[in-house]
N, C-alpha and C positions, 0 to 999 in steps of 0.2 A: 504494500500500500504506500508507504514511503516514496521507492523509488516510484512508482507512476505518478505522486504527486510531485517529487523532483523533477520529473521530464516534461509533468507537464508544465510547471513553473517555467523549465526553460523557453518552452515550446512558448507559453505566453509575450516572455522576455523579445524572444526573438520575431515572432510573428508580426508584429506591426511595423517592426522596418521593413521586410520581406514586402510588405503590403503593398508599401511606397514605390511609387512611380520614380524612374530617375530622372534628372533636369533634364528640358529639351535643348537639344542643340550638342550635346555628349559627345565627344566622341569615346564613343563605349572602348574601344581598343585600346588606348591612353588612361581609361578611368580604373577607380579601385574604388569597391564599396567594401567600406567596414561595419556588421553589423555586430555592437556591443553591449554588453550588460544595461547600457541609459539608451539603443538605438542607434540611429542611422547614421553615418557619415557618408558620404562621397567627395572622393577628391581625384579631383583632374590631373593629371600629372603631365608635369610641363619635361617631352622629351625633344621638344625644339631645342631647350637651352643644357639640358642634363641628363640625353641618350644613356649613357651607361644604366644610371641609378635609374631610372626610370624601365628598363628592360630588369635592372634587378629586383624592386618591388612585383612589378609582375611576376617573376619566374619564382619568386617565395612566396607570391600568393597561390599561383598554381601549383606550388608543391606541397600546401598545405602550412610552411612552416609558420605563418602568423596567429593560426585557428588558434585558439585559447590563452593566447600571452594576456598577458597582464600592463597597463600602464603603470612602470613601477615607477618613474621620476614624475611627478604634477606640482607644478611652479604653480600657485597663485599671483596670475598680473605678467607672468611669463609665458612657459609651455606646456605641455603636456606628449613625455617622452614613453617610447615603446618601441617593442621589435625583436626585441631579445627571447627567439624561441629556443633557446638552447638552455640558459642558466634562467629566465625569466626573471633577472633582476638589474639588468642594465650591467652585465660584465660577457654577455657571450655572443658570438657574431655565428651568420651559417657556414655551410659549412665550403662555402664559395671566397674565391679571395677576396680582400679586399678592392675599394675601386680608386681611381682616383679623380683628385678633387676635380669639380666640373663647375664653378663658380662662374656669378654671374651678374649682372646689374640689378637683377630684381632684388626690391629692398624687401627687408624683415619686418611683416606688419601681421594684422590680426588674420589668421585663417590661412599663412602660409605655412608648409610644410617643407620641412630640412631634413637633410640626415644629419645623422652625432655621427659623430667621430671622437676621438683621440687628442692629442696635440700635435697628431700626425694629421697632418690636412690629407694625404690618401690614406685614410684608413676608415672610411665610411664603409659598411658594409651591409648589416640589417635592420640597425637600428635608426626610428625618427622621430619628429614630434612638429607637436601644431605650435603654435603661435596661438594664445589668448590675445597677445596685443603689441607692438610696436616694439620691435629690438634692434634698434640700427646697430648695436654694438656687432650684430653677426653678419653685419650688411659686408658680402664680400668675401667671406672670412669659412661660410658653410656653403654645401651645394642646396639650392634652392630646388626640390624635386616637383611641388605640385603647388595644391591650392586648394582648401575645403570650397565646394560650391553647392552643399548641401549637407546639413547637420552639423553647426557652431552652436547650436544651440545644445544639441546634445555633448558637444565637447567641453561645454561649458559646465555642464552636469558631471563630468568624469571628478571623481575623489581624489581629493590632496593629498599629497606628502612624499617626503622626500627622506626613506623613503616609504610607499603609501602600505598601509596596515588594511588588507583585505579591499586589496586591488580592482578597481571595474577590468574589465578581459573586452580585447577584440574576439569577440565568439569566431564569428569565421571572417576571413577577409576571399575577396573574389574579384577580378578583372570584370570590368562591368560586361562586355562583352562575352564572357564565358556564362553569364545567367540564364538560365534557361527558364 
């Protein structure tokens, strides 16, 4: 009895992003839907400017590796970091090398998405994070991969801390174009 109330709690969880239509104008091949413990993200991922990272979120979404991670770093008035399907605590990368830096003039504002890295500027790998709000300090400095254009509202609902004590999870992340 337990577990079917557990599945279905998820099932509730996840059901009404599922439900959701994605923005018109998509290009679904470039996007990634994250649907998570508060709902729906969608973000556009910019491979005009940062090819590499943007072919490696796709290929770790279609491997599965993002399904269940956790946002283990959430700044308040900063970011909200994740990716780490390996140690899911912001120390483990896939198991793909490293890329390097692909930087770029788009600045660091509310709803963009970067990769973390290291102090090593190529050593981006799986791990990123949104933007709540204005960080010129990284203007330049990270590779700029996407851009939420659907569910800030729910990133904004993701649990603080750094780091967070009983984590919201991307349940599963998907190429928008692989949705069936």
């Amino acid at each position: 009895m337990i577990r079917i109330l557990a599945v279905l709690a998820a099932l509730f969880l996840v059901a009404p992003a599922i439900a959701q239509p994605l923005p018109a104008n998509l290009d679904k091949a470039n996007a990634i839907v994250i649907d998570t413990t508060k709902g729906r993200i969608v973000i556009k991922l910019r491979n005009d400017i940062a090819p590499q990272h943007a072919e490696r979120i796709k290929q770790l979404a279609r491997d599965g590796y993002y399904n269940n991670v956790p946002f283990h770093r959430v700044i308040e008035g900063f970011m909200a970091q994740t990716g780490d399907g390996k140690n899911f605590n912001g120390t483990g990368g896939s198991k793909y090398p490293n890329l390097p830096a692909e930087f770029s003039n788009v600045p660091y504002k509310r709803g963009i998405v970067g990769m973390a890295r290291t102090s090593d500027p190529n050593s981006a790998n799986s791990q990123f994070f949104i933007m709540f709000a204005e960080g010129a300090s990284l203007n330049g400095k990270y590779t700029v991969i996407g851009e939420v254009v659907s569910g800030m509202d729910v990133v904004d609902k993701i649990k603080r801390g750094e780091p967070v004590v009983d984590p919201d999870k991307m349940v599963k992340v998907q190429v928008a174009s692989d949705i069936k």
